[in-house]
C-alpha positions in Angstrom: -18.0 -10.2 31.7 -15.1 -9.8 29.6 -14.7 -7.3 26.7 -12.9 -7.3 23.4 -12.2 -4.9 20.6 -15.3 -4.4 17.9 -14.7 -6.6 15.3 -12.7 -5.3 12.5 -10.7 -3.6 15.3 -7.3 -4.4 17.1 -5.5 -3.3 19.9 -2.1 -2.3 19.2 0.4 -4.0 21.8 4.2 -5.0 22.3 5.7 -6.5 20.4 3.7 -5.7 17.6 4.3 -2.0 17.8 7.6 -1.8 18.2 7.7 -2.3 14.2 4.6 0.7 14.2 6.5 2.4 15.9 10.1 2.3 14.4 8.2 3.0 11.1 6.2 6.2 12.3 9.5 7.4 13.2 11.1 6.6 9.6 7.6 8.6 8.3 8.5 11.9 10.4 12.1 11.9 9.3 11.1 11.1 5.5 8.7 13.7 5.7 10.9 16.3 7.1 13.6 15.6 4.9 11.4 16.5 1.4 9.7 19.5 3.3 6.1 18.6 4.5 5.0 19.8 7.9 2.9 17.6 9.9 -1.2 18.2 9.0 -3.5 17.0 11.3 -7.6 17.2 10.1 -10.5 16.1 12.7 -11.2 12.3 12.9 -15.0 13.0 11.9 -15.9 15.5 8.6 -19.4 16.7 7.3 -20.5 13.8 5.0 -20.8 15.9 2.1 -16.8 16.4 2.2 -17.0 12.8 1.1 -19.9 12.3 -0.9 -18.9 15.1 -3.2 -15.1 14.9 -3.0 -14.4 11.0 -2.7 -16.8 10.3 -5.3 -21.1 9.0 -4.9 -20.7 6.1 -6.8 -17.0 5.0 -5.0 -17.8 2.0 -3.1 -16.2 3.8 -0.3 -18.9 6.1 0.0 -21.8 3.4 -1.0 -20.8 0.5 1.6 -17.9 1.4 3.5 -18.4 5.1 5.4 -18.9 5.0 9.3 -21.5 7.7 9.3 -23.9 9.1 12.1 -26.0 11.8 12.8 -24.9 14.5 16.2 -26.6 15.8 18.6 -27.1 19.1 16.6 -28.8 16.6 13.1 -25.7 17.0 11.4 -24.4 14.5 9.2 -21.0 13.1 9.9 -18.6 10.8 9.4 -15.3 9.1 10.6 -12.8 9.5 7.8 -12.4 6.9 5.3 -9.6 8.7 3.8 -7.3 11.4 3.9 -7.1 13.5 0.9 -10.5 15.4 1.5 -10.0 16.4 4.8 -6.5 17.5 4.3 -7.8 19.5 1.3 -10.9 21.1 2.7 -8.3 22.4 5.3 -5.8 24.1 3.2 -8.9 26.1 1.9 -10.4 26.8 5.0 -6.8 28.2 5.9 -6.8 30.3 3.2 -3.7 29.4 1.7 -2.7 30.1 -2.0 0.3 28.7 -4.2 2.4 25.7 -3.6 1.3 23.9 0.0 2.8 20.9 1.0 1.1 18.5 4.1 2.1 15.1 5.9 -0.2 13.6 7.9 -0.6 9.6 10.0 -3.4 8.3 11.7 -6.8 6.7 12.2 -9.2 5.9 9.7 -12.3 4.2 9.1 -14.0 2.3 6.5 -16.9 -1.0 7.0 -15.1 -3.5 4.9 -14.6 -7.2 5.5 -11.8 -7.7 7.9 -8.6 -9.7 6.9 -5.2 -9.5 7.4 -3.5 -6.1 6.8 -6.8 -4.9 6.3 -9.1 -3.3 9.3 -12.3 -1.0 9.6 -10.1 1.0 12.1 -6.9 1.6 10.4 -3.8 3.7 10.2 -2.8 5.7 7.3 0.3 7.9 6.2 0.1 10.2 3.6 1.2 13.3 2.0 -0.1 15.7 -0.2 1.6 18.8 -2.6 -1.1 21.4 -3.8 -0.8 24.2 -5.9 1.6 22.9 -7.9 1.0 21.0 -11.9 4.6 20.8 -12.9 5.0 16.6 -13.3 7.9 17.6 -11.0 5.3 17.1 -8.0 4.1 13.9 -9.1 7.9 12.4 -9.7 9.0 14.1 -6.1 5.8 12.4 -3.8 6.6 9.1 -5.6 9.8 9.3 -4.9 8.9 10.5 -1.1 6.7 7.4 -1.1 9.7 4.8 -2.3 12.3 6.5 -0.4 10.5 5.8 3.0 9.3 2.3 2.1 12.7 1.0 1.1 14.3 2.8 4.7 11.3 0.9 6.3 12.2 -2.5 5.2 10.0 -3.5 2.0 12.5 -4.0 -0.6 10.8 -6.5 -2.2 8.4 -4.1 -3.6 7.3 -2.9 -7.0 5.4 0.5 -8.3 3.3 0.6 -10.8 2.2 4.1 -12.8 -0.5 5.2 -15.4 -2.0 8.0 -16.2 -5.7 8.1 -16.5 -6.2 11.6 -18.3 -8.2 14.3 -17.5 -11.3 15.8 -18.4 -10.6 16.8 -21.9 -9.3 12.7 -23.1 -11.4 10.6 -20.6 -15.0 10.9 -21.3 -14.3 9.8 -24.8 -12.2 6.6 -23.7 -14.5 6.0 -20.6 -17.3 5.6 -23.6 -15.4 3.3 -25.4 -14.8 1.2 -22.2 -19.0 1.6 -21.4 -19.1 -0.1 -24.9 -16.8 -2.5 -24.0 -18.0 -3.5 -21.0 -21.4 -3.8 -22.4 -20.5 -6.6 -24.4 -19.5 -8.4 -21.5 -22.2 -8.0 -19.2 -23.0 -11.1 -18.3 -19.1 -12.0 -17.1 -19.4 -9.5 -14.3 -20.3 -9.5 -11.1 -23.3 -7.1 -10.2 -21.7 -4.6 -9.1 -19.5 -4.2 -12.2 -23.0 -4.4 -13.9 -23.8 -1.7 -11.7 -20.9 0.4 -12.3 -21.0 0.1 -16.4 -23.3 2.8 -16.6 -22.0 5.0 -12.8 -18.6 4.8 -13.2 -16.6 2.3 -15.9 -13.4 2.7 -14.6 -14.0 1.0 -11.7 -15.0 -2.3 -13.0 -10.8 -2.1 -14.1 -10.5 -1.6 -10.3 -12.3 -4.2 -9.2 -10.3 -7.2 -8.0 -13.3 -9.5 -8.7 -14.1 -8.1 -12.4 -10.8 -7.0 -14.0 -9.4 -10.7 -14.8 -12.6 -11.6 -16.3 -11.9 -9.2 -19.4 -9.6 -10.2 -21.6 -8.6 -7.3 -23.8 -10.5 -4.0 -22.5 -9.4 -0.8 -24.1 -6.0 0.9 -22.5 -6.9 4.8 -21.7 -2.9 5.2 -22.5 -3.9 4.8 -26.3 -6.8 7.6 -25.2 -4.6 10.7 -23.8 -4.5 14.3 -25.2 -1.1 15.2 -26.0 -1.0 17.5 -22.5 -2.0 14.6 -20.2 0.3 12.2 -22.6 3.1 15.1 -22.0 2.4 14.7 -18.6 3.2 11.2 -18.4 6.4 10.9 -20.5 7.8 14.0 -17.7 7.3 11.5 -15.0 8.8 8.6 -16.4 12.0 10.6 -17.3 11.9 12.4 -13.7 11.7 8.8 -12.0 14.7 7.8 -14.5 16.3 10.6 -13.5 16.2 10.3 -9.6 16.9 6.5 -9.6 13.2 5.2 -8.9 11.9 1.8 -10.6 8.4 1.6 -11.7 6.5 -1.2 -14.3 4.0 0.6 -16.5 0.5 -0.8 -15.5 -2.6 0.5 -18.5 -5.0 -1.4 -16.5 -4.0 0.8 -13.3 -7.0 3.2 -12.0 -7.2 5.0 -8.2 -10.6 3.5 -6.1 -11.8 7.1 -5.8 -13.4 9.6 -8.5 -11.1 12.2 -7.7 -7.8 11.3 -9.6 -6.8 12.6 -13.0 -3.6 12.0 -14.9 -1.0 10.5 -12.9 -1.8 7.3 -10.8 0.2 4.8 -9.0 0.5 2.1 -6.6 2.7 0.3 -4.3 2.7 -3.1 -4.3 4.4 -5.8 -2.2 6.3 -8.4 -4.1 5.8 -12.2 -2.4 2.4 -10.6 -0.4 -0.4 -12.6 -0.7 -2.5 -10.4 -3.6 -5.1 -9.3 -1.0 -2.7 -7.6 0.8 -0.2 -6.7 -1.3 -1.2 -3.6 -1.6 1.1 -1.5 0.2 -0.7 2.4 -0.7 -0.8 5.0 -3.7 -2.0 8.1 -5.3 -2.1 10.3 -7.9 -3.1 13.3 -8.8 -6.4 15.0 -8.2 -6.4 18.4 -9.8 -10.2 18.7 -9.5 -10.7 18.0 -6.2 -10.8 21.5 -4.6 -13.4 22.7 -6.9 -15.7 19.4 -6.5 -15.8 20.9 -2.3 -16.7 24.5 -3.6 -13.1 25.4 -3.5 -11.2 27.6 -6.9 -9.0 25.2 -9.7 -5.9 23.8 -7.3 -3.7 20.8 -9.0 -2.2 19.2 -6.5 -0.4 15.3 -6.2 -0.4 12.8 -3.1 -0.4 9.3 -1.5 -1.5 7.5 1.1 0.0 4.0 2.3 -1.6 1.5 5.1 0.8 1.1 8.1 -0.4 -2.4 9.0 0.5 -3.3 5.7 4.0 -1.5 5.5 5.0 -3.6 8.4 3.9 -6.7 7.7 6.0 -6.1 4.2 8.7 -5.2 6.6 8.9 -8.6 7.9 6.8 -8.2 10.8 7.9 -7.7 14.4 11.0 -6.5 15.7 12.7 -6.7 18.6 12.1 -4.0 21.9 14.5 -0.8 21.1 16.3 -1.0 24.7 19.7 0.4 25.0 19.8 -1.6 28.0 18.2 -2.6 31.5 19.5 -1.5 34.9 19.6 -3.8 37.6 20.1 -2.0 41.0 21.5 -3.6 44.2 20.5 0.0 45.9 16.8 0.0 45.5 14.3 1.8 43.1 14.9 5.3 44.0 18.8 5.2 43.3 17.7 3.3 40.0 15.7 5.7 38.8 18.4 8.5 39.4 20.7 6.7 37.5 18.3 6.2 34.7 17.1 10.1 34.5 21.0 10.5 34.2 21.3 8.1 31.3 17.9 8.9 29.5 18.8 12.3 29.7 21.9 11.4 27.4 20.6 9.7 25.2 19.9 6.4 26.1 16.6 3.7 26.3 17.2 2.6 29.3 14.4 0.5 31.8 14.6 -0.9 35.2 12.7 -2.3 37.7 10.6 0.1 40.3 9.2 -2.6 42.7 12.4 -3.6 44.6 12.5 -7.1 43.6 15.4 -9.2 44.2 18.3 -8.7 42.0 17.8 -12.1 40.9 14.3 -11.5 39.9 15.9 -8.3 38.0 18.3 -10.0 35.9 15.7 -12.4 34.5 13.2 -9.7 33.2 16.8 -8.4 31.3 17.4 -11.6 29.9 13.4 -11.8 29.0 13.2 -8.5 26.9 16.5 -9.9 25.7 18.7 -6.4 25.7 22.1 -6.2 24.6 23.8 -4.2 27.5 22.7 -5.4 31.3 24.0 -2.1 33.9 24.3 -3.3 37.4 24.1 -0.3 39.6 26.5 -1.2 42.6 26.4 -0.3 46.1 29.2 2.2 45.7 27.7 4.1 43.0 29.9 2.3 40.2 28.0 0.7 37.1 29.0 -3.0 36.3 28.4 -3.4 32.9 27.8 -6.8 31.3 27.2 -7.9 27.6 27.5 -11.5 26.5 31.3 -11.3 26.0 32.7 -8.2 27.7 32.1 -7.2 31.3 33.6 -3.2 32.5 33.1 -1.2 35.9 32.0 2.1 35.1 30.8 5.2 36.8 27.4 6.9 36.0 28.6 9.4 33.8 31.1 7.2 32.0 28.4 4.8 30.6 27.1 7.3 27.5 30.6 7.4 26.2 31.3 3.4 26.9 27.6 2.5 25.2 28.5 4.8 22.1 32.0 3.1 21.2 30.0 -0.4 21.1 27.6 0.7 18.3 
């Protein structure tokens, strides 16, 4: 009998995660550098976090939760997103004012498995509470570009809207009912479904939205706050250097989001996985859990998708391999001595032949092969330069090639 992972699932090997990792490092440095301390929530949450917070009507919550009931008959269920979670935290910690969060890991949603897209899946995000200045909004955009660039999708685009708030939207979402009315019979059934549950997400819908051909914008629907709102971001992003394409049509896939939304997309992706993440705002989210008014911003992006629009995988991070002609345990002295300043260093702890050592270096194809000698010296070999070294000399020697 052999086993494999469930389907929708993958194990995460060399030298795939190489890139995963190289880019979870770029996330904690990103992070750090804007000021948001790592978060991390349980894996599982009581369903009604995300029946009442993600939205009933969301299709996340209709066809795509992992949900069970414990020993105890509670209802739970494996994240499908961040937000809610990170939320329900910051009031269960009691916490007032301004809050910032950063938080990567596993998440779970029953969807139809494709590239880039898996029911177990990693997310980064962030999220600023407690704060409605458009100030927030224009910062965790930026946050999100900033590391995405550093990470290796250049070719990549963002797209902004704002979607209004409860004192524009249930006007225009009318108008859009209307709208969508007179075009039942182009949609699918569950935009049919959704005309009367929640309009907005027929625009969503990847299926539905090129069938309509002119629906009403909700920019042409905005009270002057939300519309004052909007123009604040735009100049912010001018201001701090960020490019962004205006996008009417843009709405978040979950019920929480008011005002500000927006996306990252990868240019040349194939459009079913060119999306790379986004956000918005949600400044009615902590009252929808039984939480007072908090306005608050964030994002979240998929990792498998960063990568990909990274170009992939990359090759192992070695500093170099050590090849020992005195055996294992001298080889792994040496190597505490040069891990220990600094270095990635591997070697071989089986006591093969040094013959047998030299072609696992050239196999994980590192640029700096250190051949412990018998006397203790280090003969270090790159493709065209070739110096004896002692132990503590190597450090130094490895830092003036960089």
């Amino acid at each position: 009998m052999s086993f494999q992972p469930p389907k929708g699932t993958a194990d995460l090997m060399p030298p795939r995660s190489h890139a995963w990792r190289r880019a979870l490092k770029l996330w904690d440095d990103w992070t750090e550098r804007f000021g948001y301390p790592l978060v991390a929530t349980p894996i599982f949450e009581a369903t009604e976090l995300f029946e009442r917070g993600v939205g009933g009507t969301t299709e996340v919550v209709t066809k795509q939760m992992y949900t069970f009931t414990d020993k105890g008959g509670r209802s739970l269920t494996l994240r499908p997103e961040g937000t809610a979670g990170v939320v329900r935290a910051y009031l269960d910690s009691g916490a007032t004012g301004a809050w910032k969060g950063a938080y990567s890991g596993p998440f779970f949603r029953y969807e139809r498995p494709q590239k880039g897209r898996y029911r177990q899946f990693w997310q980064l995000g962030v999220e600023y509470l407690g704060v409605e200045s458009a100030v927030a909004d224009a910062e965790v955009i930026e946050l999100g570009y900033r590391f995405l660039e550093s990470a290796g999708a250049r070719e990549m685009a963002l797209h902004i809207n704002s979607i209004g708030d409860a004192a524009c939207r249930p006007a225009y979402v009318e108008q859009l009912r209307q709208y969508l009315e007179g075009h039942r019979d182009e949609l699918s059934e569950d935009g049919r479904r959704l005309i009367e549950t929640n309009p907005l997400r027929v625009l969503d819908s990847k299926v539905d939205r090129p069938k309509l051909a002119d629906p009403p914008l909700v920019t042409d629907h905005l009270c002057e706050a939300c519309r004052e709102h909007y123009e604040q971001v735009k100049v912010l992003l001018d201001a701090v250097g960020i490019p962004y394409t205006e996008d009417p049509y843009l709405v978040r896939g979950l019920d929480y989001y008011t005002r500000t939304a927006f996306e990252f997309l990868g240019i040349g992706l194939d459009a079913a996985q060119n999306a790379l993440g986004g956000g918005g705002r949600y400044d009615v989210l902590a009252e929808t859990i039984g939480g007072p008014h908090t306005p608050a911003v964030g994002f979240a992006l998929g990792l498998d998708r960063v990568v990909i629009a990274a170009g992939g995988e990359e090759a192992v991070g070695l500093d170099a391999y050590l090849v020992s002609e005195r055996g294992p345990g001298e080889a792994l002295a040496a190597a505490s001595q040069l891990r220990q300043a600094g270095l990635r260093i591997d070697f071989d702890a089986e006591g093969r032949s040094v013959k047998a050592q030299f072609r696992t270096a050239r196999r994980l194809e590192v640029p700096v092969i250190l051949v412990l000698k018998e006397d203790g010296s280090v003969d270090a070999q790159t493709e065209g330069e070739r110096q004896t070294l002692q132990v503590d000399e190597v450090p130094a020697w490895m830092e003036g090639r960089r």
